[in-house]
C-alpha beads as a LAMMPS data file, in Angstrom:
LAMMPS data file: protein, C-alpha beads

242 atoms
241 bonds

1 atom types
1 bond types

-500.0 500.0 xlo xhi
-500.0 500.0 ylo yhi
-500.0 500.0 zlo zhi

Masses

1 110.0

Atoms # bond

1 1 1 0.000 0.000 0.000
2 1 1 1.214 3.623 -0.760
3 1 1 1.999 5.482 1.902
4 1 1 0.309 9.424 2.014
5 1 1 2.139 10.718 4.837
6 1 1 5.144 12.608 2.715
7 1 1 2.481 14.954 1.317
8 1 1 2.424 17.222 -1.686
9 1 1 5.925 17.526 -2.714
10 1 1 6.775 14.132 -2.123
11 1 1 3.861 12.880 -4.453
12 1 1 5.036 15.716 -6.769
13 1 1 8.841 14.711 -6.191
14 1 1 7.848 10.824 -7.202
15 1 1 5.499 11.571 -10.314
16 1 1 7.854 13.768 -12.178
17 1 1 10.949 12.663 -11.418
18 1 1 11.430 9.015 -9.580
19 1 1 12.497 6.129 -12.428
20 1 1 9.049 3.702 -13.381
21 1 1 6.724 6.292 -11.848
22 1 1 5.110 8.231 -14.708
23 1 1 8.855 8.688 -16.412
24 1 1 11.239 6.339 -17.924
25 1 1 14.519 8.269 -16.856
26 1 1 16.668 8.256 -14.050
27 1 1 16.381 11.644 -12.426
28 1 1 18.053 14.494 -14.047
29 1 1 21.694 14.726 -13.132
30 1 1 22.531 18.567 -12.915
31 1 1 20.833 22.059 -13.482
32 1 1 17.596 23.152 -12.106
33 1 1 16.125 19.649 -12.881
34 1 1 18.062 17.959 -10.492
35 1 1 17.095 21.290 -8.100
36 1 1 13.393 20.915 -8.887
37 1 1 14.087 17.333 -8.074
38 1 1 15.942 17.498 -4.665
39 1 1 13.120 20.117 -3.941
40 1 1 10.219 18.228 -4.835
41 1 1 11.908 14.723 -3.427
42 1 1 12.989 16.478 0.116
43 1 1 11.246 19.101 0.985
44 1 1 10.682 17.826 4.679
45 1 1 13.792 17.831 4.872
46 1 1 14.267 21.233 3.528
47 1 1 11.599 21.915 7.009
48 1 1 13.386 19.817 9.611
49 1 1 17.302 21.815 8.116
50 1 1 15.848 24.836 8.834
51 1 1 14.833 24.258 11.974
52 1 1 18.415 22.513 12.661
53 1 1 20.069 25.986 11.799
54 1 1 18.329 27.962 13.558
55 1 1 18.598 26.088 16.795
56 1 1 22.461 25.552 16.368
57 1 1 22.584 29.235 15.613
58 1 1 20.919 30.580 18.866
59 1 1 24.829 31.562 20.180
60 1 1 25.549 33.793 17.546
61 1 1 29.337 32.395 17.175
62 1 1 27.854 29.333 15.893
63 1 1 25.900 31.029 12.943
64 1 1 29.147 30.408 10.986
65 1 1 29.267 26.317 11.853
66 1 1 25.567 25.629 11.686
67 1 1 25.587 27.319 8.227
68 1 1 28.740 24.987 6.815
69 1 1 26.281 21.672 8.594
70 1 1 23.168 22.926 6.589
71 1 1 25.212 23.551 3.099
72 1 1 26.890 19.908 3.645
73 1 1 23.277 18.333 3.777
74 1 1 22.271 20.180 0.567
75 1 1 25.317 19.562 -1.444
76 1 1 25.442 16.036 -0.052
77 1 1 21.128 15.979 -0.922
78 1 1 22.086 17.881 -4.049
79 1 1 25.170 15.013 -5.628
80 1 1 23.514 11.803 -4.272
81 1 1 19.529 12.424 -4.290
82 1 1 19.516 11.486 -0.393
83 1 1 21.198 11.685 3.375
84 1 1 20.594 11.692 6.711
85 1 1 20.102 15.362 7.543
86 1 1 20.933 15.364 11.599
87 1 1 24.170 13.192 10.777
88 1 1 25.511 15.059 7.718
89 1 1 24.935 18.620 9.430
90 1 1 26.286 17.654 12.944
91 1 1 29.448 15.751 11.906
92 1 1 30.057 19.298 9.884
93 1 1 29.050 21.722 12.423
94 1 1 31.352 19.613 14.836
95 1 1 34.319 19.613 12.140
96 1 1 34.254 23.469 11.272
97 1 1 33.031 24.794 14.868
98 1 1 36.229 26.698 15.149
99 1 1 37.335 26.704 11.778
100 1 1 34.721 28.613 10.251
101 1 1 34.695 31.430 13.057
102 1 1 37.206 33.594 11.637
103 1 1 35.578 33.856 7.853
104 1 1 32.404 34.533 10.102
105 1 1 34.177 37.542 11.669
106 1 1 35.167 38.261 8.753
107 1 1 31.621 38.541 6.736
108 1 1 30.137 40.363 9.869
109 1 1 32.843 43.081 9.851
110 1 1 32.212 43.293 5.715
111 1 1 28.210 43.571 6.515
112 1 1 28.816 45.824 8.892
113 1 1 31.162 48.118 6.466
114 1 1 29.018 47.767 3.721
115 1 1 25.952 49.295 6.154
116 1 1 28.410 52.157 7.239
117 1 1 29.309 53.143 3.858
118 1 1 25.765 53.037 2.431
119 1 1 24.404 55.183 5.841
120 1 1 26.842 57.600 4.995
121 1 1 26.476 57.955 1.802
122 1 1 22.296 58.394 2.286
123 1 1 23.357 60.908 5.258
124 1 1 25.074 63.328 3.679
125 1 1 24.619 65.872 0.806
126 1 1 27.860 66.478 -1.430
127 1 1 26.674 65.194 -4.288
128 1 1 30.463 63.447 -5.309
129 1 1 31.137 62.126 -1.872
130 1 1 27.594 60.334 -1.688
131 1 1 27.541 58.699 -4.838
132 1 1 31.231 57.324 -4.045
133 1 1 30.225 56.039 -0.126
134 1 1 26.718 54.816 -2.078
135 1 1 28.737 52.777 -4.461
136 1 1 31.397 51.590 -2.398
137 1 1 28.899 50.069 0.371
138 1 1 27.008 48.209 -2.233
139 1 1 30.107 47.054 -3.872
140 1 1 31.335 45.374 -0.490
141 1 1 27.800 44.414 0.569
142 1 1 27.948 42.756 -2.964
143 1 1 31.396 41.324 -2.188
144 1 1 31.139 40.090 1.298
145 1 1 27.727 37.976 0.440
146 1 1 29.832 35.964 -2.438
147 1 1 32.775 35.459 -0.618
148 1 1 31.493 34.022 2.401
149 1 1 29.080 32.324 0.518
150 1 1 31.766 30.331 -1.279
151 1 1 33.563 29.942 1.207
152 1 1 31.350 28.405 3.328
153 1 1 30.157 25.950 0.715
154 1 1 33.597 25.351 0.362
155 1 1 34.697 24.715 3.726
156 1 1 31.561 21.941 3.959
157 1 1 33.035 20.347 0.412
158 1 1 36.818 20.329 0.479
159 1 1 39.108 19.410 2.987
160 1 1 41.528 22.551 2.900
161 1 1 42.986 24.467 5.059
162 1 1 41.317 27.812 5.712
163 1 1 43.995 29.744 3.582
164 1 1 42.887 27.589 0.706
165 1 1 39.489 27.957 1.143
166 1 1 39.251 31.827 0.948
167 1 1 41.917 31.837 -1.957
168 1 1 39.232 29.740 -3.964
169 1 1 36.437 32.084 -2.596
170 1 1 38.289 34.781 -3.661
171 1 1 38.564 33.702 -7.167
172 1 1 35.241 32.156 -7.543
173 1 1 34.202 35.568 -6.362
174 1 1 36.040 37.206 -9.363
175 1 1 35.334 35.268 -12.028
176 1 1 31.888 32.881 -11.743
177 1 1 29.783 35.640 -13.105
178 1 1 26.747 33.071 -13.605
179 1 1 27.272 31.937 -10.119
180 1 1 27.749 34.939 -8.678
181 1 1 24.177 36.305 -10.299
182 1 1 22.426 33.282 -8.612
183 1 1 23.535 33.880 -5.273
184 1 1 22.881 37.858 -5.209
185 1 1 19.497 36.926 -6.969
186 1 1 18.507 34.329 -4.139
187 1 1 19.752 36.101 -1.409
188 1 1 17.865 39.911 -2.893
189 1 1 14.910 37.568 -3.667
190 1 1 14.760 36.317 -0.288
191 1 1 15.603 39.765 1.753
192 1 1 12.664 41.683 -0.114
193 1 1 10.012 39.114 0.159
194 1 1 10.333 38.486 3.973
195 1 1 10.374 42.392 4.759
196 1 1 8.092 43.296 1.842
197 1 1 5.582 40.727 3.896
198 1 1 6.822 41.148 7.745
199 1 1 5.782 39.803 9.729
200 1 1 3.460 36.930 7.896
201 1 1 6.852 35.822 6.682
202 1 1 7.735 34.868 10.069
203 1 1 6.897 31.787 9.193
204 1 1 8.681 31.004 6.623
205 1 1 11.715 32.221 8.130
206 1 1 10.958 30.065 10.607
207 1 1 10.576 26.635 8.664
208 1 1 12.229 27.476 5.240
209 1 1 13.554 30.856 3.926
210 1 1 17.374 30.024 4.912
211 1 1 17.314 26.295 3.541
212 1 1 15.376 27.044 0.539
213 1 1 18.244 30.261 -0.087
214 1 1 21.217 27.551 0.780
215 1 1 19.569 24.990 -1.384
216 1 1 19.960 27.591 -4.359
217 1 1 23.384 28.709 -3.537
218 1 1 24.786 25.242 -3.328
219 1 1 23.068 23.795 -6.550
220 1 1 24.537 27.144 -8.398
221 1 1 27.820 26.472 -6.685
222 1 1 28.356 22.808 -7.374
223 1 1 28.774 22.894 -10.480
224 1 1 32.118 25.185 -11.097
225 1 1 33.455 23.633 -8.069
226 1 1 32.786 20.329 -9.424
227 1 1 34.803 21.601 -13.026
228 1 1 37.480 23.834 -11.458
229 1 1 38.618 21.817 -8.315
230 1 1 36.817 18.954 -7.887
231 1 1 36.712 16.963 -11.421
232 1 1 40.769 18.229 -11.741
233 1 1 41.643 17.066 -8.421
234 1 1 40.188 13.575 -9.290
235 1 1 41.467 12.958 -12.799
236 1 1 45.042 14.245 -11.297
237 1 1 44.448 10.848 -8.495
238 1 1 43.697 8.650 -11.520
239 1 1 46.861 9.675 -13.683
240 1 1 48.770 8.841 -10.873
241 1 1 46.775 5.269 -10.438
242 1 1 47.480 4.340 -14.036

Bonds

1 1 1 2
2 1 2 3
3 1 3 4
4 1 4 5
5 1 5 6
6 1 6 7
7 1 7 8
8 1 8 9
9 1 9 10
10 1 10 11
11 1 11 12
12 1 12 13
13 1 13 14
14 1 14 15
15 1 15 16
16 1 16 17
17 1 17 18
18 1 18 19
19 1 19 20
20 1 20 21
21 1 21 22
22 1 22 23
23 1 23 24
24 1 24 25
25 1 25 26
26 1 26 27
27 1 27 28
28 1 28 29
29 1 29 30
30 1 30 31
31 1 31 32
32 1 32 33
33 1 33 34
34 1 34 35
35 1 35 36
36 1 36 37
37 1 37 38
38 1 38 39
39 1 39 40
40 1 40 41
41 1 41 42
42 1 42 43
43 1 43 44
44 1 44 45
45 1 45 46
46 1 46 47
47 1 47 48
48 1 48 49
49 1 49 50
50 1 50 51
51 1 51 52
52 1 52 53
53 1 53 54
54 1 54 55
55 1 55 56
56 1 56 57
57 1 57 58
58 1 58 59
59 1 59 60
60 1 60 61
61 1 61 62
62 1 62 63
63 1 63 64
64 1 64 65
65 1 65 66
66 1 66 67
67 1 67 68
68 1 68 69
69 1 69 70
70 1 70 71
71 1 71 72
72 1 72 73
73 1 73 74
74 1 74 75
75 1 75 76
76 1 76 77
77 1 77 78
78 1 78 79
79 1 79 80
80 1 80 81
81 1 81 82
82 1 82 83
83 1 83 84
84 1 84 85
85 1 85 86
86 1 86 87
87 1 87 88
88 1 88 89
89 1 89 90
90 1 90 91
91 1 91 92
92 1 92 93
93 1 93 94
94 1 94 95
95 1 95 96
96 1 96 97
97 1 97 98
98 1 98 99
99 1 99 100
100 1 100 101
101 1 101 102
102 1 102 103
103 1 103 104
104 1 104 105
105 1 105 106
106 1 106 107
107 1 107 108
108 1 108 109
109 1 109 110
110 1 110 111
111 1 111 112
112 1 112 113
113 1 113 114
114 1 114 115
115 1 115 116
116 1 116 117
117 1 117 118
118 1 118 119
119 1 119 120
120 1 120 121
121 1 121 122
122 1 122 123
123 1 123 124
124 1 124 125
125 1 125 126
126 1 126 127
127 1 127 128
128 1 128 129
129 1 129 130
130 1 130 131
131 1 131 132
132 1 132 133
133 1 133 134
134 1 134 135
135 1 135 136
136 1 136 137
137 1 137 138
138 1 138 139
139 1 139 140
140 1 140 141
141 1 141 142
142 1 142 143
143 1 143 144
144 1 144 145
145 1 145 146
146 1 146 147
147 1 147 148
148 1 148 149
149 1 149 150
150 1 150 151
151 1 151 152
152 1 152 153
153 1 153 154
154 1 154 155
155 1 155 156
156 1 156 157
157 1 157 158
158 1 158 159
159 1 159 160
160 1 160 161
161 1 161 162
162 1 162 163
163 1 163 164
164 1 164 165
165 1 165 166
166 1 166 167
167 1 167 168
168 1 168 169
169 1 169 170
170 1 170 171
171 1 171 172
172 1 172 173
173 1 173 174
174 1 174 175
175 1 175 176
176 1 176 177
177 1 177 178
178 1 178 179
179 1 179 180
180 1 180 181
181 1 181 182
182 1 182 183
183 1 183 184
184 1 184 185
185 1 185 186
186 1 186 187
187 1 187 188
188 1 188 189
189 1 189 190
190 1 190 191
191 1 191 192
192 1 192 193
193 1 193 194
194 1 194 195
195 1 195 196
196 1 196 197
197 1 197 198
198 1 198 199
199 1 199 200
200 1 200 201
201 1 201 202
202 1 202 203
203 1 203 204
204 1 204 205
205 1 205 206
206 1 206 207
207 1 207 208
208 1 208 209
209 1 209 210
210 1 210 211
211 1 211 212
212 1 212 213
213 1 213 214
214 1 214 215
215 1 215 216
216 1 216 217
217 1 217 218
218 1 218 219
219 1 219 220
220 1 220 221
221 1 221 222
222 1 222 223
223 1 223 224
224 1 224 225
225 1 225 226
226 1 226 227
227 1 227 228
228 1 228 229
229 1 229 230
230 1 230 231
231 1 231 232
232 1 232 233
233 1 233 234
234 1 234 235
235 1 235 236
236 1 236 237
237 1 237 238
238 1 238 239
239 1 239 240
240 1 240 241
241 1 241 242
């Protein structure tokens, strides 16, 4: 007998996209197919990740940690179609406790910059000076969301050190232009709904704004990390194997 309790997107998840249910085809293997697909497959999962982050990010020094533990369950949802969410996030929010604190310093410093810049520049009335503060805030508000957001996708994918990990932000950050779109897309997309709507998007904030924004950033992610480090790094091991 079939079991109903999964709900909507479950029953959406298995007619469009699960092999012998309505399709022939395994499910789609990259792009927003395989997105629509993790989506429609998990999306109680999507619910219960939320929740995880925002518990584990009630001290605010752990925001850093609980965000590398929620972008290691969607990457991991994301490349192999399932996981155990509580085991995936906490073995990575145990692993990058520390480690991620200091690129969390320093995206809170660049947000709080950015904000300075983009006060002053609204403050005051010389018509140069404001353009040039306006500019300049949105350029490192722009900035600081890409690079942490790399890195921590990063830090939940590769096993670098932390040097390595914010050189390869860096230059993800400087040259993924289609990548870079998605995340500042997402993350705009998400800011203006839940204050356009606050506060009947308390609820979503609550049970899925930050893991439906993560699941977005990591599908867009994986795949130039998967070209540029990933895919190199392995061919490299088999050359040496052969």
């Amino acid at each position: 007998m079939r079991d109903h309790r999964g709900g909507f997107w479950e029953e959406l998840g298995a007619k469009h996209f699960a092999p012998g249910i309505g399709v022939a085809e395994p499910p789609p293997q990259g792009g927003w197919r395989r997105f629509f697909f993790v989506l429609g497959t998990h999306f109680w999962k999507l619910i219960s990740l939320n929740l995880l982050f925002l518990a584990f990010s009630i001290p605010l020094i752990t925001i850093p940690a609980a965000l590398c533990g929620m972008n290691r369950v969607h990457i991991t949802l994301y490349r192999n179609g399932n996981c155990f969410v509580w085991t995936e996030f906490y073995k990575e929010f145990r692993a990058n406790l520390w480690k991620a604190l200091p690129l969390g310093i320093f995206g809170g410093i660049g947000l709080f910059a950015s904000y300075y810049f983009l006060s002053y520049g609204t403050s005051i009335t010389s018509d140069g000076v404001e353009v040039l503060s306006t500019a300049l805030g949105i350029l490192l508000l722009a900035f600081t969301v890409l690079f942490t957001q790399y890195a921590f996708v990063f830090l939940a994918t590769l096993n670098l050190k932390l040097g390595q990990i914010a050189r390869n932000a860096l230059i993800f950050t400087m040259s993924e232009w289609r990548a870079n779109g998605i995340i500042l897309t997402s993350v705009i997309v998400t800011v203006l709904v839940l204050a356009s709507l606050f506060p009947y998007t308390l609820v979503l904030l609550f049970f899925v704004s930050f893991s439906l924004q993560q699941l977005v950033i990591c599908a867009a992610v994986n795949t130039p990390l998967q070209k540029r480090i990933i895919g190199p790094y392995e061919q490299s091991r088999l050359n040496k194997t052969d």
